[in-house]
C-alpha positions in Angstrom: -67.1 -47.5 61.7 -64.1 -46.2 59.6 -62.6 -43.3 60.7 -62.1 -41.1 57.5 -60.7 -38.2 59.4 -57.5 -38.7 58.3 -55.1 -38.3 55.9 -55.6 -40.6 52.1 -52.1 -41.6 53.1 -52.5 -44.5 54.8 -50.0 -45.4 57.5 -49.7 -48.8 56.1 -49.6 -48.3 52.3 -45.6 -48.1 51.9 -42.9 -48.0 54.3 -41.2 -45.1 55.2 -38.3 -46.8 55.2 -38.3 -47.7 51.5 -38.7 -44.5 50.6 -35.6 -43.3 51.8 -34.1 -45.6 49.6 -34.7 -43.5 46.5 -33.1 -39.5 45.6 -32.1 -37.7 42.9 -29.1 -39.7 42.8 -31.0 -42.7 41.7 -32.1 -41.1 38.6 -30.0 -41.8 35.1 -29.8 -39.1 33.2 -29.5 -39.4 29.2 -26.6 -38.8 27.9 -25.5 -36.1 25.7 -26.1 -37.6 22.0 -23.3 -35.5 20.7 -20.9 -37.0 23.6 -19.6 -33.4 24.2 -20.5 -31.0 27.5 -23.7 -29.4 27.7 -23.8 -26.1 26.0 -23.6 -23.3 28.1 -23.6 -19.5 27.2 -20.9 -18.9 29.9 -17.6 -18.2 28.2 -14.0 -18.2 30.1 -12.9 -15.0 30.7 -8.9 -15.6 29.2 -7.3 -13.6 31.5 -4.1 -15.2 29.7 -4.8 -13.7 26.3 -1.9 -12.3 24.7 -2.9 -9.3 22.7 -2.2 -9.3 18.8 -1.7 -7.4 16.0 -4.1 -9.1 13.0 -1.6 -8.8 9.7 -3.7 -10.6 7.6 -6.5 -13.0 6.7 -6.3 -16.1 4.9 -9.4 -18.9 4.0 -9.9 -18.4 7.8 -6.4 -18.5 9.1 -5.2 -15.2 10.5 -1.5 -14.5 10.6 -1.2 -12.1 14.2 1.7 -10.2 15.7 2.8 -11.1 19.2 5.3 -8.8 21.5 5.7 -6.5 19.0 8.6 -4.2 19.2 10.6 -6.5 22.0 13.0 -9.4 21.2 9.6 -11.9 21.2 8.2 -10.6 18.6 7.0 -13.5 16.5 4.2 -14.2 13.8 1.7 -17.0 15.3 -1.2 -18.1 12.6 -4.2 -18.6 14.5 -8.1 -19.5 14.1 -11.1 -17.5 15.7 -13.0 -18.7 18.1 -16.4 -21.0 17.4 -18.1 -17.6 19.6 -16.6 -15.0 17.4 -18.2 -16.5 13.8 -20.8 -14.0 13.6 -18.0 -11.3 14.4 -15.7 -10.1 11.3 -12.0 -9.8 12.2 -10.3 -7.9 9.5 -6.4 -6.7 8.9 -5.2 -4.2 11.8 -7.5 -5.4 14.5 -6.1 -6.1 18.1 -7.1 -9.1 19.2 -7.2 -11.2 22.3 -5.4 -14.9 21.4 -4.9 -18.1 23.7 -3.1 -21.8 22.9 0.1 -22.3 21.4 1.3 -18.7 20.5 5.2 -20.1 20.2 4.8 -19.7 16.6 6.4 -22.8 15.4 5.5 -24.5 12.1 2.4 -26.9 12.3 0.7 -24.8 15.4 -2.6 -23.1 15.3 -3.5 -20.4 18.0 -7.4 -19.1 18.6 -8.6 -15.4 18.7 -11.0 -15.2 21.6 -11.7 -11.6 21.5 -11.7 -8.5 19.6 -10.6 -5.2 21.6 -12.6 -2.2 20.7 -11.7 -0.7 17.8 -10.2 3.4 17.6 -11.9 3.4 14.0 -13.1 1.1 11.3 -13.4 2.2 7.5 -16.0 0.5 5.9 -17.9 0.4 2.5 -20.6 -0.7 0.8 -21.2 -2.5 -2.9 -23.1 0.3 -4.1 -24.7 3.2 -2.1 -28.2 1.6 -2.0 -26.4 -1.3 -0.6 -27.2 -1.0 3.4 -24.9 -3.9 4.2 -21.0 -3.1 5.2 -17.8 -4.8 4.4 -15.1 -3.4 6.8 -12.0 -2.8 5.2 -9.5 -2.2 8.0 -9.5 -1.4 11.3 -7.3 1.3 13.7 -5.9 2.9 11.1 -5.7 6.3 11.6 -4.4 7.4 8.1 -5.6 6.8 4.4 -2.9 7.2 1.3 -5.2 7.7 -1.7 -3.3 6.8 -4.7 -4.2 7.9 -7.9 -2.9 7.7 -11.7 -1.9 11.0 -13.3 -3.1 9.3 -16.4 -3.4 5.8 -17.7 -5.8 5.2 -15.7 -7.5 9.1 -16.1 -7.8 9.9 -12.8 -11.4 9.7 -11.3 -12.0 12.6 -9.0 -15.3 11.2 -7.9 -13.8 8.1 -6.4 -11.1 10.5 -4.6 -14.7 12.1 -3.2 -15.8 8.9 -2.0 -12.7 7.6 -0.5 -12.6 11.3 1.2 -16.0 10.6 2.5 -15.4 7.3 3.9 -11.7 9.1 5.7 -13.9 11.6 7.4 -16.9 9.5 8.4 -14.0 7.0 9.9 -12.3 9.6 11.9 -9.2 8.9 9.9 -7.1 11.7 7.9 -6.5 11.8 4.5 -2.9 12.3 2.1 -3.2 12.0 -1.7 -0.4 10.7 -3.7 -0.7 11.0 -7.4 1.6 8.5 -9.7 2.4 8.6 -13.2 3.1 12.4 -13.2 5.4 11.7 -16.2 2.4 11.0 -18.4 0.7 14.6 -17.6 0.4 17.4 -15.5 -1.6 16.7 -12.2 -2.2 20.1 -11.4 -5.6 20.1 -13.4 -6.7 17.0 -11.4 -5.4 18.7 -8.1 -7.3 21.8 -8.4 -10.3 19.7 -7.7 -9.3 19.2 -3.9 -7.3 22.9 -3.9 -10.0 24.0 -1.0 -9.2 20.8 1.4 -6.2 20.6 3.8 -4.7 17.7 2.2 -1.3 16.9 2.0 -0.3 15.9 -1.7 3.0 13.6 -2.9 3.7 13.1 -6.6 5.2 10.7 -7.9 6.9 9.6 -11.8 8.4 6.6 -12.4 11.8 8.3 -12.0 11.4 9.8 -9.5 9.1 8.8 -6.2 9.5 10.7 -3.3 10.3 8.0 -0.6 11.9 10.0 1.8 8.7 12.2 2.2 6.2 9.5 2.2 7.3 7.0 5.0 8.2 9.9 6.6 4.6 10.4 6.9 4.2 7.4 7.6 6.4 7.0 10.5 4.2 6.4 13.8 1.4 5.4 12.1 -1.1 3.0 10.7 -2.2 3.9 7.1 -4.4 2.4 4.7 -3.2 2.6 1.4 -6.5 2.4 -1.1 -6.7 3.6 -5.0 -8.2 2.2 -8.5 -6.9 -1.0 -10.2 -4.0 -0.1 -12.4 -2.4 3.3 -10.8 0.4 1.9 -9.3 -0.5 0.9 -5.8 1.4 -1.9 -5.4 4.5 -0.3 -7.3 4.5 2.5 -4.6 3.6 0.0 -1.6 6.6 -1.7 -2.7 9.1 0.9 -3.4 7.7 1.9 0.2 8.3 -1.7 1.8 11.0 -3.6 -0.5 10.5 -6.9 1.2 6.6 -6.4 0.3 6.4 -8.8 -3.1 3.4 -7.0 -3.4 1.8 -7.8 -7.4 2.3 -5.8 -9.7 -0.2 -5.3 -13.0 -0.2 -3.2 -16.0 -3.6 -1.3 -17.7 -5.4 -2.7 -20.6 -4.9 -0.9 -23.6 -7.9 -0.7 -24.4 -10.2 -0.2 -21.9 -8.3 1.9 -19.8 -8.6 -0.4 -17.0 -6.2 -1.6 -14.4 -6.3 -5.3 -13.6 -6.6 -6.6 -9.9 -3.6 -7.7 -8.5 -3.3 -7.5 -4.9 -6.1 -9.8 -4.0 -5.6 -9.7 -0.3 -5.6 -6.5 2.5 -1.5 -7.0 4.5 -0.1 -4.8 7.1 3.7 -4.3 6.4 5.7 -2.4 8.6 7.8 0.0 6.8 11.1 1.9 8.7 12.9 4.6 7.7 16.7 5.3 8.3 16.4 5.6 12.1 14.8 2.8 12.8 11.8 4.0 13.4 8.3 2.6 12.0 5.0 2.4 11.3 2.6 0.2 9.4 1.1 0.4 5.4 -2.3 -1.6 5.0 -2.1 -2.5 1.0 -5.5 -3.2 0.1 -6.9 -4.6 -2.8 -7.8 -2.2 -6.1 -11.1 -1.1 -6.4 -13.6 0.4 -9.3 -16.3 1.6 -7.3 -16.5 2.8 -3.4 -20.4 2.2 -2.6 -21.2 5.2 0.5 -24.3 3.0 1.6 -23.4 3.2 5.5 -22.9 6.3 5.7 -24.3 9.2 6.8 -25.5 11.9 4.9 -24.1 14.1 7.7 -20.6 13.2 7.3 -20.8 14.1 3.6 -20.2 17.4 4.2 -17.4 17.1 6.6 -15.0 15.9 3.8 -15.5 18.9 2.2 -13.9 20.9 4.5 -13.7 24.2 3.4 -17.7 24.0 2.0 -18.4 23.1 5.7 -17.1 26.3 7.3 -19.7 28.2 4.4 -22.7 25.6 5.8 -22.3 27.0 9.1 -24.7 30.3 7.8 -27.3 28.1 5.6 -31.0 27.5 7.3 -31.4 24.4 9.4 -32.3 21.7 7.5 -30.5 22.8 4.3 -29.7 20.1 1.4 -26.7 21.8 0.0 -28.4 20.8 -3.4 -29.3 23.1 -6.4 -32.9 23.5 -5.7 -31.9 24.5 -1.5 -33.3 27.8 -0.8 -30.6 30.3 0.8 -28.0 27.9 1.1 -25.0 29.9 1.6 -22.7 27.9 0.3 -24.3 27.8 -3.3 -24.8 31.7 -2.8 -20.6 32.0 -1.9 -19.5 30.0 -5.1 -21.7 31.7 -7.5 -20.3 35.1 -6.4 -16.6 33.5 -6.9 -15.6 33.5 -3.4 -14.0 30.3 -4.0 -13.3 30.4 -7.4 -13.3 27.6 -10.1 -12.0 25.1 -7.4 -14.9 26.0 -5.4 -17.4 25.2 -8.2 -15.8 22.0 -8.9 -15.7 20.8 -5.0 -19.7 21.9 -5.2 -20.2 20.1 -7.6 -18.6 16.7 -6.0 -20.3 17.6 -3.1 -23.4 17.4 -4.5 -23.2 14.7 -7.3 -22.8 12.7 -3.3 -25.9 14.3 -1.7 -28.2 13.5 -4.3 -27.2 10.3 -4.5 -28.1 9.9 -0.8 -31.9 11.9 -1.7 -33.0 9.6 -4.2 
């Protein structure tokens, strides 16, 4: 009889012995098609980054500031990182760069990491427009140029760009050109409420002296429509800029683009000390998409302090019930200026309601 009390392995179906002959090692793997390394979503940690200034952007090449302010200071062009592709890098960013960072002609460095950012001004196409284009980055000041005339000077678009300034975190100066043309003080009456600091400027006569010095010790964003003489000032500013220059169109009234590209330039005054200008291109429109409709109100400084007594939930609009700042303006507590500034504020809001 058969003893089936066993195990199915039999004792004599294969030697043990054989068996030992055979392991993982035995196996052949397939190689890689691509004949490159596994992908893995482990990324070095480049402890030996240098940190850079970003000074521009270029077709994907990014011209970066190494050692700044020591005898190495040196301008390395460098690529980002295949990991960074769905990250923007824009002008003003620090960034984190590894490879050849000597500098020399023919050599290509790569950006493996953005450090966090102190603030980012952004904007949309249009303010229905939910996606962002970020315009700069650290800057902690905006120069809002704008044409006494020739352009006519749009005091909506200084709203916007005000807007945009205090959602950022990033304060605001005004500088109007073309003063020689006709009187600013009409336009400036507009902003008379808000603590910003004002330079005019003529063809003549622009005050240098008391625009880099306030922009010694800082990074400011210069921004303005096409044709009012951004790129004359940045340059006046920063001599060795080359920034483009344009003229208006005669007929239309508008400027034409020129400065096609958003630099940092250093500029220095007679002491040697510095700061940086970010020249960005002209613009016809400033699209408020991203923000939000809280920070509208805080650019309007002194309409702010009055919101402070109007019911929770108040729209600031013309149909708001018992909105105190409506009820101050229309008993002239803040004059015609504070009508006008109402008014700005909001043309803005009900943008935002519809």
């Amino acid at each position: 009889m058969t003893d089936n009390s066993g195990s199915w392995w039999a004792d004599d179906d294969e030697d043990e012995d054989e068996l030992d002959l055979y392991d993982e090692s035995s196996i052949r793997s397939r190689p890689n098609p691509k004949g490159n390394r596994p992908r893995t979503k482990t990324r070095p940690e480049h402890a030996d980054a240098q940190i850079a200034r970003v000074l521009g952007v270029d077709r994907g090449r990014y011209t970066v500031l190494l050692d700044e302010d020591t005898p190495e200071e040196r301008q390395v062009t460098a690529a980002r990182a295949s990991e960074l592709r769905r990250n923007p890098i824009v002008t003003g960013d620090r960034v984190a760069v590894v490879g050849d960072t000597t500098g020399e002609e023919g050599t290509l460095a790569r950006i493996v990491r953005v450090e966090p950012r102190a603030t980012l001004l952004r904007r949309s196409a249009d303010d229905t427009d939910e996606v962002e284009r970020i315009v700069v980055a650290n800057a902690d000041q905006m120069l809002i140029v704008v044409a006494a005339a020739n352009p006519e000077p749009r005091t909506r678009l200084v709203d916007r760009y005000l807007v945009a300034a205090y959602d950022a975190g990033i304060d605001p100066m005004l500088c109007v050109t073309k003063t020689d043309l006709a009187d600013p003080a009409p336009f400036l009456s507009n902003f008379a409420g808000l603590d910003l600091p004002v330079f005019t400027s003529r063809q003549d006569d622009i005050p240098l002296h008391d625009i880099t010095a306030a922009l010694i010790g800082h990074d400011t964003v210069v921004v303005g429509h096409s044709g009012v003489g951004k790129s004359t000032l940045v340059n006046a500013i920063v001599p060795s800029a080359h920034r483009a220059t344009g003229h208006v169109n005669v007929v239309t009234g508008r400027g034409r683009h020129t400065s096609s590209s958003t630099v940092s330039l250093r500029v220095e005054d007679d002491e040697g000390r510095h700061g940086w200008v970010i020249d960005t291109p002209g613009v016809r429109s400033f699209g408020l998409g991203h923000v939000n409709t809280d920070s509208i109100l805080k650019a309007f400084t002194d309409l702010a302090e009055l919101a402070e007594d109007c019911p929770r939930g108040c729209t600031h609009l013309p149909d708001a019930p018992d909105c105190a700042i409506i009820e101050a303006v229309e008993a002239g507590k803040l004059g015609e200026a504070g009508r006008a500034r109402l008014d700005s504020l909001q043309r803005l809001l009900a943008t935002f309601a519809r």
